[in-house]
N, C-alpha and C positions, 0 to 999 in steps of 0.2 A: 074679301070673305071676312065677317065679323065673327065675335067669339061665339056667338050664340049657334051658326051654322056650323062654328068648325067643332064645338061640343057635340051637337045633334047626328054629325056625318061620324063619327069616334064613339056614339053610340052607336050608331045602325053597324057599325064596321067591328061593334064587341059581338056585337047580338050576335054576326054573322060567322066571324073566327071561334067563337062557343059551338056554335051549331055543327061548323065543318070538324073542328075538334072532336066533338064527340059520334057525330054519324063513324067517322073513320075508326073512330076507339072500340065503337060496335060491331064493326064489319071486321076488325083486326083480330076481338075477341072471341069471334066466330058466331058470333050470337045474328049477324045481318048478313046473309049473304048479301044479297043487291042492295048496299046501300042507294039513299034518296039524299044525292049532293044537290043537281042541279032543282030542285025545289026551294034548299036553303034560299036562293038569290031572290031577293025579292025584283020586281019585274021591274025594267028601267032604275036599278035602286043606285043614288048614288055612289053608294061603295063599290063599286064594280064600273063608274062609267067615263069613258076616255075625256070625257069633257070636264069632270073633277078634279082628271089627272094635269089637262092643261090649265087649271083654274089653280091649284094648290103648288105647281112650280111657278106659275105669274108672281103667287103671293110670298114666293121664295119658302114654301114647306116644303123640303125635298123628299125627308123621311116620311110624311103622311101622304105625300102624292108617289111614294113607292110602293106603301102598305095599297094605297088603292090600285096600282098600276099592278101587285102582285096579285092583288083579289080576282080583277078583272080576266088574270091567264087563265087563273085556275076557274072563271066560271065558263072563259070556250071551253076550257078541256074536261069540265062537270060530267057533261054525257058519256065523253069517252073514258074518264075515271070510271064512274057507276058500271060500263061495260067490259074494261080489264080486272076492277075486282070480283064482278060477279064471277067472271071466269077461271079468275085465281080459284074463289071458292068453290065451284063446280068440276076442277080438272082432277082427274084421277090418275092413281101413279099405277102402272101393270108392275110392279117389283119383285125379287125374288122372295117375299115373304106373301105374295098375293097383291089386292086392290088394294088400296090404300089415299085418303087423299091427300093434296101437295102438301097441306102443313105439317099433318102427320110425319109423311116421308123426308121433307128436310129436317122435321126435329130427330128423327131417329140417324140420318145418315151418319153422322161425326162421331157416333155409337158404333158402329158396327166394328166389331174386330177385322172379318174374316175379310182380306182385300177384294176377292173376287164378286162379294157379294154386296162391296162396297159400290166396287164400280159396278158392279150391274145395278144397283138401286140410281147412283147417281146417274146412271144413262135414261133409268125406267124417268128418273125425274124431269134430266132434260127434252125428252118428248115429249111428257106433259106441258111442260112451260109452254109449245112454241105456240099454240093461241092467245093465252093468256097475254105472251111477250110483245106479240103482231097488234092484240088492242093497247097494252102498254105504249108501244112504239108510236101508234096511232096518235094515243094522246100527246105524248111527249109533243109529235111535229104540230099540233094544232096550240096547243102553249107556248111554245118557241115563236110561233108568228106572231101570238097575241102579246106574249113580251115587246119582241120586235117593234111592235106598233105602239105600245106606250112608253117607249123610247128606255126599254131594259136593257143597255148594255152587258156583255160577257165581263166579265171582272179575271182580266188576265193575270194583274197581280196575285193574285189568287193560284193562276194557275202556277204562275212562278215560284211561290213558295211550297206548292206542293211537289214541283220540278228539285225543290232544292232536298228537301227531307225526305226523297226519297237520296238525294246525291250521299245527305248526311249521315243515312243509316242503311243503306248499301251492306257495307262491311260486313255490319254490326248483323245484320237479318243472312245473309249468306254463311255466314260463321255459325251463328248460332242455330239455323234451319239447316245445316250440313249436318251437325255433330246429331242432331236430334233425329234424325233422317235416319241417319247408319244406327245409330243406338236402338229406336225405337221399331224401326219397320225393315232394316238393312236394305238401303234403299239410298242413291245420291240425290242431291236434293233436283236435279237434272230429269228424274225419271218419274218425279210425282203428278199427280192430278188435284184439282181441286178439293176430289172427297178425301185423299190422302191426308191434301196440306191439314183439312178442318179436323181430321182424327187426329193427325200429330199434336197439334195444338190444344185440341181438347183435353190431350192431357190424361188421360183413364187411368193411369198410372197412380195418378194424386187422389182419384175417387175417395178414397179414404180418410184425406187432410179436409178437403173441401167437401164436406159433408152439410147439408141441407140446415139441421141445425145451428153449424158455426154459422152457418151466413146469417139464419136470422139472429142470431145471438153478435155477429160483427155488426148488422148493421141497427141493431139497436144500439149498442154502443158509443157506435160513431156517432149518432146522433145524439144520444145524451153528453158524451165529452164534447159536441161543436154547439150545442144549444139546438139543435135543430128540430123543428116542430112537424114529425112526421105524421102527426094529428091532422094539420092542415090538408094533405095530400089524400084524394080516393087512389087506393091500391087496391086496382082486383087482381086475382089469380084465375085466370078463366083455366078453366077444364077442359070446353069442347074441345072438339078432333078438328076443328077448322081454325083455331085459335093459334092465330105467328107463336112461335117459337120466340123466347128472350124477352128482355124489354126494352121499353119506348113509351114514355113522356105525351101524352096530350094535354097540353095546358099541364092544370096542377093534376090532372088524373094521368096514373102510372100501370101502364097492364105489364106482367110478370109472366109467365108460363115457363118455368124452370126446365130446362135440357140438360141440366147432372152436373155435379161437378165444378170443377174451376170456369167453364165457359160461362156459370149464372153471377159469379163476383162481380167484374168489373161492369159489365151492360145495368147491370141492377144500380149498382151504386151511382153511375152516370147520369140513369133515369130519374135516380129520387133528386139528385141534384138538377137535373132538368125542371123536373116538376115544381121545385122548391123555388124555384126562381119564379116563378109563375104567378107563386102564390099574392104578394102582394099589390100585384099592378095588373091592371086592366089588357086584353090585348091588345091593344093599339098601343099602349103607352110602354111595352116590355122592352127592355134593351135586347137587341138578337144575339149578344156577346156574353151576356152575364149567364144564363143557362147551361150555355155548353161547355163557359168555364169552372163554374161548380160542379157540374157531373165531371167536366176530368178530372178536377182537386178531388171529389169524392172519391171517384176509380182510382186515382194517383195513389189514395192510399194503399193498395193493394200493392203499391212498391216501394214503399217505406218499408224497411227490415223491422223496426221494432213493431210493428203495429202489425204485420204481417205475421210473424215468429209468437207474438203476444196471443194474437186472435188464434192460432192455429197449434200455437201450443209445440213451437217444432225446436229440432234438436240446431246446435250451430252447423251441424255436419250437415241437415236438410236444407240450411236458408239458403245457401246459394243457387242450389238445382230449382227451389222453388218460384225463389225468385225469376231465374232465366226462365222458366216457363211462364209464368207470368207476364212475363216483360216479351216473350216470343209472343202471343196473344196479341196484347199489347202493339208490338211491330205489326202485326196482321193486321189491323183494323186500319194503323194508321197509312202505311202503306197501299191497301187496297184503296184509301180515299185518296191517295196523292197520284195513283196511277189513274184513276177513273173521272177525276174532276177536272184533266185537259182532254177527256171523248169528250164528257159531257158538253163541256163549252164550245167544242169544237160540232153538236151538234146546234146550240144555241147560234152559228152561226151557217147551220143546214146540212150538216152531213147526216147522212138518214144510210135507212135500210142496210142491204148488205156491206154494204161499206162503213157502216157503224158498225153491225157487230162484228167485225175482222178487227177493225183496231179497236176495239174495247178489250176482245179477243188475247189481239197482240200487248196491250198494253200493260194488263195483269197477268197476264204468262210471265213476261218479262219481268215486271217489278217483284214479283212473289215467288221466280223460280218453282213454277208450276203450272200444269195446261190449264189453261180454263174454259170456260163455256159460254159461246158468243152468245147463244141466245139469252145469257143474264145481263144484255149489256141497256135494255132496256131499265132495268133497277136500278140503275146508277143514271138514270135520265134525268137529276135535277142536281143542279149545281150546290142549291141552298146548302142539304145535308151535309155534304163532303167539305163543302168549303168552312162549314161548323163543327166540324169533327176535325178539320188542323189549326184551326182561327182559335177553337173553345180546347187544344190540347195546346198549342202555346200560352196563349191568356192562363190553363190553368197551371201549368208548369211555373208561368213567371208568381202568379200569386202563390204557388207552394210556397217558393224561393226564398219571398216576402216573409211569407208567415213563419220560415225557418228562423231565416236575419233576425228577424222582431221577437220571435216567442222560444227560438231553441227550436233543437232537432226534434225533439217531441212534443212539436206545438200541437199534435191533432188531440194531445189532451191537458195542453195547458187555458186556462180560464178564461184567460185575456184572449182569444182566440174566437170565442164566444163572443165577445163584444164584436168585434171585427167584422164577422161575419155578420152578424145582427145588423151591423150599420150598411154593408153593402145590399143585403136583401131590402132595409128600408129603404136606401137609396135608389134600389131594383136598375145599379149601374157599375160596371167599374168606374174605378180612380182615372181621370183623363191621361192617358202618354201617348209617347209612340207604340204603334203596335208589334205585340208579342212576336219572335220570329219562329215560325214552326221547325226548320232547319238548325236553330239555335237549342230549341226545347229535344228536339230525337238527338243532334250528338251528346246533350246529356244525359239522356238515357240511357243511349251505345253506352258509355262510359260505364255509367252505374252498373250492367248487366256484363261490360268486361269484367268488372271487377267481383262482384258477383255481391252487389248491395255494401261494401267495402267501404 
């Protein structure tokens, strides 16, 4: 394969990653119910074709014949995508507040005070899902073969380190989901439910500290003391009522749809650093490590005491409770990817239907000390996310670390910090080593929130 072909194949393979990019950004913002995925592919194109895949590891490109070998799942599973979202965005929730539809009703659930009405919404919710989840599931096992056949291996290592962090931060999420359990709801942490866990943690309590305002006045901030050019990035706020809840990164475009409170900090801050990463390199050419490590260094901030206490203006008697809630969030996310990233693999190697959703079930019960809900075991159906949400929280833990050693404790607003960062986005790579350990990155966290940011 000469340079001229492998330039022209890394065009057709932007064109295509932009397109899927934003169909999904439209359909997420509520603005497309039935997106038009499988039209993107152009017909026999070869970004999508297994004979590029074996043509591009001949010539020993193993990363551009993965990019194509990934392209290629996601165009069998194009049709069955286009027909779980449409679904998504068509289901309707019967709730105790009336109709409503799904994105609606899970943006409001982790709102609700009144418990009965919690779980009856989250029940109204989980009925709705179960079509929507049957085409999700659908897709999932038609991607899983098509992997299979362009020779995707499960990446167990992976699974291992998310086996270990949850070993590492056990303690740490049991202790701290206990005290917060009795305090907040008078409740062991033994007797909650999913919609419990997401109120506790949401935090409503803090409504007050984490007001709309500070955030956008935090993250402008953050971005003027890191150099960071949020110029570059489209950030919409979509409005409609079909519009996901939180944020999420396409490319350099960042969709936001705010859900109150402490829950909008850390997802946001993640997203802009997702995006950010985006910004100067092509997608073909993007390192899949450097995105998800910026958006945790970004989010990370929210657990650095000074920057936290600074942005929020809190007394020394506030920053510990703050922080632990914080930091409980925090456990939540990371957690839920370390229990759900050996289903997924373990569907990558065919375990389907009801026997996925039991141990998806099982898995997150258990790690999160909370029931859950088998039919969400389709949303955790792709390795990618989960395995970048512990890969991109090590990586960004280890580069804090760095930035601490180098710059001081309050490198997120020393000068020289700006440079640094500058060099890695132009680089659009981390520094080469061994890779970050995610089990290594959560007992320092346990740590920090024993001690209470200390």
């Amino acid at each position: 394969m000469d340079g001229d072909e492998r330039e022209s194949l890394a065009r057709v393979m932007d064109t295509l990653a932009a397109g899927l990019e934003e169909e999904r950004a439209r359909h997420e913002a509520g603005l497309e119910g039935a997106p038009a995925l499988r039209a993107l592919f152009p017909p026999n194109g070869a970004a999508a074709h297994p004979e590029m895949v074996k043509r591009l590891r001949a010539a020993g490109d193993e990363p551009m014949a993965r990019r194509v070998a990934v392209l290629r799942a996601e165009w069998h599973a194009a049709e069955r995508e286009e027909g779980w979202r449409a679904a998504e965005a068509a289901a309707v929730v019967e709730g105790p507040e009336g109709r409503t539809g799904l994105a609606e009703a899970e943006r409001a659930l982790p709102r609700l005070v009144d418990p009965s009405r919690r779980r009856a919404l989250a029940s109204a919710i989980e009925a709705a899902l179960e079509g929507p989840a049957a085409a999700r599931e659908a897709a999932a096992e038609v991607r899983v073969r098509a992997r299979a056949e362009s020779g995707l291996a499960p990446d167990w290592a992976a699974v291992v380190e998310g086996d270990e962090l949850l070993g590492a931060t056990d303690d740490a999420w049991r202790e701290l989901l206990g005290f917060a359990a009795r305090r907040d709801l008078g409740a062991g942490a033994g007797q909650l439910r999913r919609a419990d866990l997401l109120h506790l943690t949401a935090s409503p309590a803090l409504d007050g500290l984490f007001r709309r305002p500070a955030l956008d006045a935090a993250v402008r901030g953050a971005a003027a003391d890191l150099g960071l050019d949020l110029g570059a990035l489209r950030i919409d706020e979509p409005s409609h009522p079909g519009a996901w809840p939180g944020a999420r990164a396409h490319g350099r475009r960042v969709l936001f749809r705010a859900v109150g409170g402490l829950p909008d900090w850390q997802p946001l801050l993640d997203a802009l650093g997702r995006g950010l990463a985006a910004v100067h390199h092509p997608p073909h050419a993007r390192d899949a490590a450097l995105g998800p490590a910026l958006g945790a260094l970004l989010a990370g901030l929210c657990l650095e005491p000074a920057w936290l206490a600074a942005r929020l203006e809190l007394s020394r008697a506030q920053q510990a409770d703050v922080l632990r809630a914080v930091g409980l969030r925090r456990l939540l996310q990371l957690r839920c990817a370390g229990a759900a990233l050996r289903v997924a693999t373990e569907v990558e190697r065919g375990l389907s239907g009801q026997a996925w959703r039991e141990a998806h079930r099982e898995a997150l019960t258990a790690a999160l000390h909370a029931a859950w809900d088998g039919v969400r075991a389709s949303r955790d159906a792709e390795t990618a996310p989960l395995v970048a949400t512990l890969r991109g929280f090590a990586a960004g833990e280890r580069l804090r670390r760095a930035l601490r050693e180098r710059f001081d404790e309050d490198w997120w607003r020393n000068p020289r910090t700006r440079e640094h960062l500058a060099g890695l986005l132009a680089a659009g790579r981390l520094p080469d080593q061994a890779p970050a350990q995610a089990a290594e990155a959560g007992q320092e966290l346990a740590l920090l929130l024993e001690r209470g940011g200390r």
